[in-house]
NUVO-516394 format. One record per residue (C-alpha): x negated, y negated, z. Coordinates in steps of 0.001 Angstrom, whole numbers, plus 500000, padded with zeros to 6 digits. Example, Ala and Ser with C-alpha at 12.3 -4.5 7.8 and 13.67 -1.06 7.14 Angstrom:
<kolnus>
487700504500507800;486330501060507140;
</kolnus>
This chain:
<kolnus>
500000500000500000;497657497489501259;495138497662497915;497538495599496343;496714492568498488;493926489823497387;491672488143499760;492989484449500790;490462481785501135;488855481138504651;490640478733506540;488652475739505870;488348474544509747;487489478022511311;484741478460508401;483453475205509791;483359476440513234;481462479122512508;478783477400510067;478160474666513080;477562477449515675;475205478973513518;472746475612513155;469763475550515237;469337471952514872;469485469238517413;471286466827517159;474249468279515120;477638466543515333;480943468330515159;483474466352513532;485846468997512243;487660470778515006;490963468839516119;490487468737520088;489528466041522670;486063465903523743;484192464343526134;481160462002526336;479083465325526884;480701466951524321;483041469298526344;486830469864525903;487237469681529825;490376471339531663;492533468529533398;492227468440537146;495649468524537742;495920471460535577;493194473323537825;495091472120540653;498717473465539166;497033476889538169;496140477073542198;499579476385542951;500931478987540661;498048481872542184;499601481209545451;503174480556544867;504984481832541845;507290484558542669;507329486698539408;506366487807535443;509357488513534543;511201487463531362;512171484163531800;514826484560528288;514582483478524438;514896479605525483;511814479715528014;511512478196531057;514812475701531159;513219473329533623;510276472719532021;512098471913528746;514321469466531432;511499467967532950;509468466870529420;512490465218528510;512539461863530407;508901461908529356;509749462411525157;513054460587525068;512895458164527907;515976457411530314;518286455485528173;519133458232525009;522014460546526146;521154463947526553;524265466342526276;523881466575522287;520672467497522206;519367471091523097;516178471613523741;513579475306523697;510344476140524849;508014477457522296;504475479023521255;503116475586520766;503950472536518421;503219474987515535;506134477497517017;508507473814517496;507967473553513870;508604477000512470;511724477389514654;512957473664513554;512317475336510100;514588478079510094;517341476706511622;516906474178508851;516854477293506619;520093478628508485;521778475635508034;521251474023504234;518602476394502687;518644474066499357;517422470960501617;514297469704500823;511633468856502820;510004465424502272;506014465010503578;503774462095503358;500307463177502034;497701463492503336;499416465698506370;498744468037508853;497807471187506318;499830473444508470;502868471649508065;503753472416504377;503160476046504724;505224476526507703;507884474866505980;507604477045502790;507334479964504924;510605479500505315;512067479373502353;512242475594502138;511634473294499133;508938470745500162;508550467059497781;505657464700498802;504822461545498297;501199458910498762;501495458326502391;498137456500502824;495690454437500718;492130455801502307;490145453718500205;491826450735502505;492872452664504853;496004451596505287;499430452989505007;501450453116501636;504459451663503195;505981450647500007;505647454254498564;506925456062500687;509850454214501183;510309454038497472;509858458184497657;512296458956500415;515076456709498508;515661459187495931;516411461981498919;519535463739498946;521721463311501775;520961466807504078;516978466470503199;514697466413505874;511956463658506640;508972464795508009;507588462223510405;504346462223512551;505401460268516522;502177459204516654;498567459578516199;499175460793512575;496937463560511672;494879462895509886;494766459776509414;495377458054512263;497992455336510421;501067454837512427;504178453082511419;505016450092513283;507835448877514666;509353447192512089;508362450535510042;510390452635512069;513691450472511792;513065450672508236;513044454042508096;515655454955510545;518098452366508291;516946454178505558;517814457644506967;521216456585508297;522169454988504490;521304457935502632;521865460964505386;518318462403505825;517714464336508553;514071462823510748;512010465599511619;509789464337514360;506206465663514850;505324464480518435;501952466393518734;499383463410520445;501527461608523152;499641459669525003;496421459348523644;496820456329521269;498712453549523509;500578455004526459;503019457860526843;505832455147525992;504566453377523319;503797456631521713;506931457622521995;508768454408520984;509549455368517348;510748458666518007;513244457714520403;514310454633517812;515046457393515803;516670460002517927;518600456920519574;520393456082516292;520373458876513926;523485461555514684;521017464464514058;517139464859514854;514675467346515319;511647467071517390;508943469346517816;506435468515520307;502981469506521738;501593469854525135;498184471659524072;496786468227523243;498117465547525875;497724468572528826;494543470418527345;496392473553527302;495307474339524256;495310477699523724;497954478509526319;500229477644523246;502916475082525197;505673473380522765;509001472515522649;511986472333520155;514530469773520596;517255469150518313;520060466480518338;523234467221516538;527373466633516469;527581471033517227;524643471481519759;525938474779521217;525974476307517420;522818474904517082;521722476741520289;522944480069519623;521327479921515886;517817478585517466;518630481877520096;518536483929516841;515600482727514535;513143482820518387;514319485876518798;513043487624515759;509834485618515756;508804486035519722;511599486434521838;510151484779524287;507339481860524163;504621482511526498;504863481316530095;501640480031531671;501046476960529779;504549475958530468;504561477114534152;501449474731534499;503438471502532933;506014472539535048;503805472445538605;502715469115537360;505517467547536800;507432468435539810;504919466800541952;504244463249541805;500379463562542773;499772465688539603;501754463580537315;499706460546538454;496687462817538147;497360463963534751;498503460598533530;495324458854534696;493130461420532945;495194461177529974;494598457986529958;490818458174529923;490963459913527469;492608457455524885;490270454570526307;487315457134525097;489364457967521774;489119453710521486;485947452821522529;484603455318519711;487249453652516936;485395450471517991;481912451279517883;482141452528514926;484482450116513095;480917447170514384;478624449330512903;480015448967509255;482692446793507395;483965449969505656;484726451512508509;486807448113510154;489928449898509857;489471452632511702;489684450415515046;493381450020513962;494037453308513450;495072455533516495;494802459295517628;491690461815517385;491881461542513455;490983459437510347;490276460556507027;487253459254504912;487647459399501242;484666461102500335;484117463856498256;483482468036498813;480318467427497383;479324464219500089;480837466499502843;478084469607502329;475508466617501874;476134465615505328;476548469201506589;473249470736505123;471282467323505129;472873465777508246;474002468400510380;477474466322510474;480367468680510235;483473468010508868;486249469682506719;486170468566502966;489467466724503127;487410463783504826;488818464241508340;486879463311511412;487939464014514657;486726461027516754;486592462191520195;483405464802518748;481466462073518402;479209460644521255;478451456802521054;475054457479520933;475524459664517870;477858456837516448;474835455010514388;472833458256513392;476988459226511657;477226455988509911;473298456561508808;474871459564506781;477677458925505406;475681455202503689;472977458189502563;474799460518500783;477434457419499870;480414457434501390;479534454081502657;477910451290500272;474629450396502090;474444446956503520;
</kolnus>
């Protein structure tokens, strides 16, 4: 059976982690993986995750199944956090799941359940995972020029003129914040643009909330989402602890999902879980949950989280002095911005430079230390990326 089946092509990311471990050299600078690191170069564990994990050795009670939906309370307790106080909650159902990846696959087949001739509509560049999941199942997905990276600046115009020839009952794929990769957000005025839009011709927003927190604050970040969620009669959000919480590979999400039926809606997201995992994994979730039912953790956690986005800054900024080319990156916000550059430039750096990054251009920004900030812009003017001054 299986010598029918061709090799697929290396995921370009885990290739990269492998190449960089392999280099002897000092000195070598890891751009490509998408996680937070330190000044040191470590992707620490939060203390008041260390702290939660204690409680949890000493306290929790069982393993048992906790059901398809996952833990309820934790779900309950990221909500004031994702949609504020003000947006009514009662038509909007929310589900743990296996990550922001598992928010997005489950979003997708009850999108899939619901109108399987809607079409998904995704600003490029995007997350590379997104189009995929979306065609995984079974879903139609249009694009359109999200982002000018020659400027780098966001191609408001286009994609406004793009989404106006959706079909009422298509989808919008938007990014909350921190847009990976490219670190352009809309602004306000942006968002109310594209929520009128969405209300005058019926798309459904499909919000990617992956990076809360470290770009402005956890409410800023979240400003445009709830715009959205606050006005539009149905809205999907998938969002991500494994970022703002450093649970990465605990795999900690949540689907939520505002609509005018939410208990059809429920019983059809009970469905498409079940058949993918039943039930989402518990720790990571457990661990959000300890946290946020105790006020010293959740100032704990919110201070570090907010170190972290001062770092995330302070990089954006040093860079942005060392060359005009690079100005607006300090604008931008998240881990991620995308050089244009080409696959040629990015093994230049790798096997000249020892600067890794994937060969769409995208730089994670907390892997670089400040002092490795000038010896980065050194490379990219010497294999030309950058004009030299």
């Amino acid at each position: 059976m299986f010598e029918s089946l061709k090799p697929k092509p290396a995921d370009a990311i885990l290739a990269l982690i492998s190449a960089f471990r392999a280099d002897e050299r000092s000195g070598k600078i890891d751009l490509g993986v998408g996680v937070y690191r330190d000044e040191q170069g470590r992707t620490p564990v939060f203390a008041a995750v260390k702290q939660a994990e204690r409680i949890l050795l000493e306290e929790q009670p069982s393993k048992s199944y906790l059901g398809i939906e996952g833990d309820p309370v934790f779900v309950d307790l990221l909500r004031p956090i994702v949609f504020g106080q003000r947006i009514p909650q009662d038509d909007i159902v929310g589900f743990q799941t296996p990550g922001g990846s598992g928010a997005l696959r489950l979003g997708a087949d009850l999108i899939a359940a619901a109108r399987p001739q809607a079409q998904i509509w995704l600003g490029l560049p995007s997350w590379p995972n997104h189009a995929p999941i979306f065609q995984a199942a079974g879903l139609t997905v249009r694009d359109y020029a999200f982002a000018d990276l020659t400027s780098q600046t966001l191609s408001f115009e286009a994609m406004m003129a793009a989404l106006s020839s959706a079909q009422a009952g298509d989808v919008v794929l938007l990014h909350g914040c921190c847009h990976n990769p490219t670190g352009l957000d809309l602004d306000a005025a942006q968002w109310e643009a594209v929520t009128a839009l969405c209300l005058e011709r019926g798309l459904v927003p499909f919000v990617d909330l992956a990076y809360q927190g470290l770009g402005e604050t956890l409410e800023l970040d979240a400003a445009g989402a709830r715009r959205i969620v606050e006005a539009c009669p149905e809205v999907l959000v998938s969002y991500s602890c494994d970022k703002n919480f450093g649970l990465y590979r605990e795999r900690t999400g949540a689907l939520y999902v505002k609509s005018r039926t939410p208990e059809a809606v429920a019983s059809n997201m009970s469905a498409a879980a079940r058949v993918s995992w039943s039930m989402p994994p518990d720790h990571g979730a457990a661990v959000v949950r300890a946290i946020l039912e105790n006020e010293t953790l959740t100032a704990s956690w919110r201070r570090e989280l907010t170190g972290m986005a001062e770092r995330i800054h302070s990089v954006r900024s040093a860079l942005a002095a060392l060359h005009p080319a690079l100005a607006g990156i300090a604008r931008q916000r998240g881990l991620f911005s995308t050089l244009k550059l080409t696959r040629e430039q990015a093994e230049a750096l790798r096997s000249e430079h020892a600067v890794y990054l994937v060969p769409s251009g995208r730089i994670n920004l907390a892997g670089l230390r400040s002092e490795d900030a000038p010896r980065f812009v050194e490379a990219l003017v010497a294999v030309g990326v950058l004009a030299r001054l």
